[in-house]
C-alpha positions as CSV (number, residue, x, y, z in Angstrom):
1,X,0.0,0.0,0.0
2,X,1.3,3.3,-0.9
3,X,1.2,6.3,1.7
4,X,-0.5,9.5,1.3
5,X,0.9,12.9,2.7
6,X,-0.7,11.6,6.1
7,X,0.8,8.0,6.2
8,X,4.2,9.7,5.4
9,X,4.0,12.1,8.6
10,X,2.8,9.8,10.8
11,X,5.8,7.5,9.4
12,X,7.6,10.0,10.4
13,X,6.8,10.6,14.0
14,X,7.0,7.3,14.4
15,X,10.7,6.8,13.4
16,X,9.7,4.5,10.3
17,X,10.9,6.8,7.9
18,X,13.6,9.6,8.4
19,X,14.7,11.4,6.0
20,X,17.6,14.0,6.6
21,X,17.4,16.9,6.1
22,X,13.9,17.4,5.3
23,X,11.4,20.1,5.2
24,X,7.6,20.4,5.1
25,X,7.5,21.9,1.9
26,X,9.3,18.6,0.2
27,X,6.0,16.7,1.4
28,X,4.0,16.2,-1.7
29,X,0.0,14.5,-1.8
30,X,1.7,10.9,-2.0
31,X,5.7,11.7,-2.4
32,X,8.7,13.7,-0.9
33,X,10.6,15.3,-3.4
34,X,14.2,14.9,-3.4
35,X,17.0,17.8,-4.0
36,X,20.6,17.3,-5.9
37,X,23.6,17.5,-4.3
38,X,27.0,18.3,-5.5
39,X,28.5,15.1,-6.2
40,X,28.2,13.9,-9.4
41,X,29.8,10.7,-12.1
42,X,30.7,11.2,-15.4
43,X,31.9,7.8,-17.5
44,X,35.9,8.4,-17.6
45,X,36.9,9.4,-21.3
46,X,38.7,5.8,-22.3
47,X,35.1,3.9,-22.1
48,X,33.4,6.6,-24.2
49,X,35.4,5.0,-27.7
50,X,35.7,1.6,-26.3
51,X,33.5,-1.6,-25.8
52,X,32.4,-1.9,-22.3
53,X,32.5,-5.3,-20.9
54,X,30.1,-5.5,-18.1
55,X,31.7,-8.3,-15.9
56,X,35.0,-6.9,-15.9
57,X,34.4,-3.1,-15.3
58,X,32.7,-2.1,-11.8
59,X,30.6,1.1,-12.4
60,X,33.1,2.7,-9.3
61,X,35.8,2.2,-11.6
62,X,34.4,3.5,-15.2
63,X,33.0,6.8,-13.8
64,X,35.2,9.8,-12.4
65,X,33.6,12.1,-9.2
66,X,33.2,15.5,-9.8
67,X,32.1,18.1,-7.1
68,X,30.6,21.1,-8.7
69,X,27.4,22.8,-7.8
70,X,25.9,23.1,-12.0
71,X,27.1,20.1,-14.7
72,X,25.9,20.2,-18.1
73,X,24.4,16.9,-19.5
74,X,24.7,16.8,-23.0
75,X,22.2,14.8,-25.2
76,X,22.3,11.2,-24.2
77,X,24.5,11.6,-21.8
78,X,24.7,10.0,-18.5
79,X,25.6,11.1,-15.6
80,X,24.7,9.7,-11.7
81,X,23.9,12.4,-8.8
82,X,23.6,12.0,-5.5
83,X,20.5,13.4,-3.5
84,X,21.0,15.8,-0.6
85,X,18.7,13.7,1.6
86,X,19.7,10.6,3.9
87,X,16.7,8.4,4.0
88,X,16.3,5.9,6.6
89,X,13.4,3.3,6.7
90,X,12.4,0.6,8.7
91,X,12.1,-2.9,7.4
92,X,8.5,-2.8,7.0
93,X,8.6,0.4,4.5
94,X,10.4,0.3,1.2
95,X,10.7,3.7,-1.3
96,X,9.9,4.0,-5.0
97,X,12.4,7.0,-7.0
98,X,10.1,8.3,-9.8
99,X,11.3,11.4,-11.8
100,X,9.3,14.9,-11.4
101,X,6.9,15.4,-14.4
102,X,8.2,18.9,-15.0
103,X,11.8,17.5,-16.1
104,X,10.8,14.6,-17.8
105,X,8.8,16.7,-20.5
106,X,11.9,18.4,-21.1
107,X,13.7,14.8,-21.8
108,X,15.3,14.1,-18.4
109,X,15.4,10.4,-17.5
110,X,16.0,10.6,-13.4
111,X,16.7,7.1,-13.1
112,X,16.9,4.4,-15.4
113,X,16.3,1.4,-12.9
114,X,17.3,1.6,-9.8
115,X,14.0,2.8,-8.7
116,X,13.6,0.8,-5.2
117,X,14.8,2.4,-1.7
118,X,15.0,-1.5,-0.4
119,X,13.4,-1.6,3.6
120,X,15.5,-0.9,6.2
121,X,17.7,1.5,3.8
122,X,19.6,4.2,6.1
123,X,21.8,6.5,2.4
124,X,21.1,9.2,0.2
125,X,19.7,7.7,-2.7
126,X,21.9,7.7,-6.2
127,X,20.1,8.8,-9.3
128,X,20.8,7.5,-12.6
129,X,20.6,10.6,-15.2
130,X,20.0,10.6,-19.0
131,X,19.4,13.6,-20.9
132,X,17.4,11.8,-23.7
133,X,16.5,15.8,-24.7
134,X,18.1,17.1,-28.4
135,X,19.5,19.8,-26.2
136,X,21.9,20.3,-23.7
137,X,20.6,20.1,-19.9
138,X,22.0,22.3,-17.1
139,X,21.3,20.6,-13.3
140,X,22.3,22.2,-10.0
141,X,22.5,21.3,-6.1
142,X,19.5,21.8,-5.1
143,X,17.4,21.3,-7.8
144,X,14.3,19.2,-6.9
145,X,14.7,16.4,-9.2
146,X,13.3,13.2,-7.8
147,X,10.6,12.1,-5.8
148,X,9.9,9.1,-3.2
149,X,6.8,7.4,-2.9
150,X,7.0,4.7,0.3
151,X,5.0,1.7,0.6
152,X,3.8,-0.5,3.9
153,X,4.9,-3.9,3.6
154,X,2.9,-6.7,4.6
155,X,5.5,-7.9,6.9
156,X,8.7,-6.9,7.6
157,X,12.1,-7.7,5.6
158,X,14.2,-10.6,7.0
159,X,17.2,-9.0,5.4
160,X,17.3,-5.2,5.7
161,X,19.0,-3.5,3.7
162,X,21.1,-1.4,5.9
163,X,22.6,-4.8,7.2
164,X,23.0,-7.0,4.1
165,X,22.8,-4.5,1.1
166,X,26.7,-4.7,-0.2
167,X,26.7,-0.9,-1.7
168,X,24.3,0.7,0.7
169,X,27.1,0.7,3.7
170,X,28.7,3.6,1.4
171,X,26.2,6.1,-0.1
């Protein structure tokens, strides 16, 4: 079941979900919008001419960090941002990432699969960014690009994901 602007509060005050920082204006109908930070990964120049093979090059290894508060996303390029907020859930509430409808009409992709916040999550979420636009993009910290939508499970997880996730110890 997902939770309305309501469910989300009383989440909150509860200690089910945290999410750091966070303001009331961030709290949509059914979501909490999600802000850009600095941090950002660009693909490292050699993989751009080459052919990429998957189970011999990590992701931590083909992309280069870059700290900057504006990066330009040319057409189909990719980058991956991180989000300003540290969400922490309990093991019986999991997140959804969806983009915000006001980017995605102007051909920003937010993420291109890693849409789940797994139960028991305590990270800032990393967004997967396409400029699918026939234009360049400009994005900035701050910028309000993502949105979370949590969901009850019936039960809690066995394996949250704070404890057994093998990337979420970092982010």
């Amino acid at each position: 079941m997902a939770l309305s602007d309501v469910d989300i509060k009383k989440a909150m005050k509860e200690g089910k979900i945290k999410i750091k920082p966070f303001s009331e204006d961030q709290l949509g109908s059914g979501s909490v919008d999600l802000t850009l930070s600095n941090e950002w990964w660009f693909f490292k120049k050699k993989y751009l001419d080459s052919v990429v093979d998957l189970e011999k090059v990590d992701y931590k290894k083909a992309h280069d960090k870059v700290i900057a508060n504006d990066v330009i996303l040319l057409p189909g390029e990719m980058c991956l941002g991180k989000t300003i907020e540290k969400i922490t859930l309990s093991p019986d509430i999991m997140g959804k990432l969806e983009g915000r409808s006001r980017y995605a009409r102007m051909g920003l992709s937010i993420h291109i699969t890693s849409a789940i916040v797994q139960p028991g999550s305590n990270n800032r979420q990393v967004l997967e960014i396409v400029n699918l636009a026939p234009f360049p993009i400009m994005l900035h910290k701050g910028m309000r690009i993502s949105q979370v939508i949590f969901h009850r499970l019936e039960t809690p997880s066995s394996k949250p994901y704070a404890k057994f996730g093998k990337i979420a110890r970092v982010q």
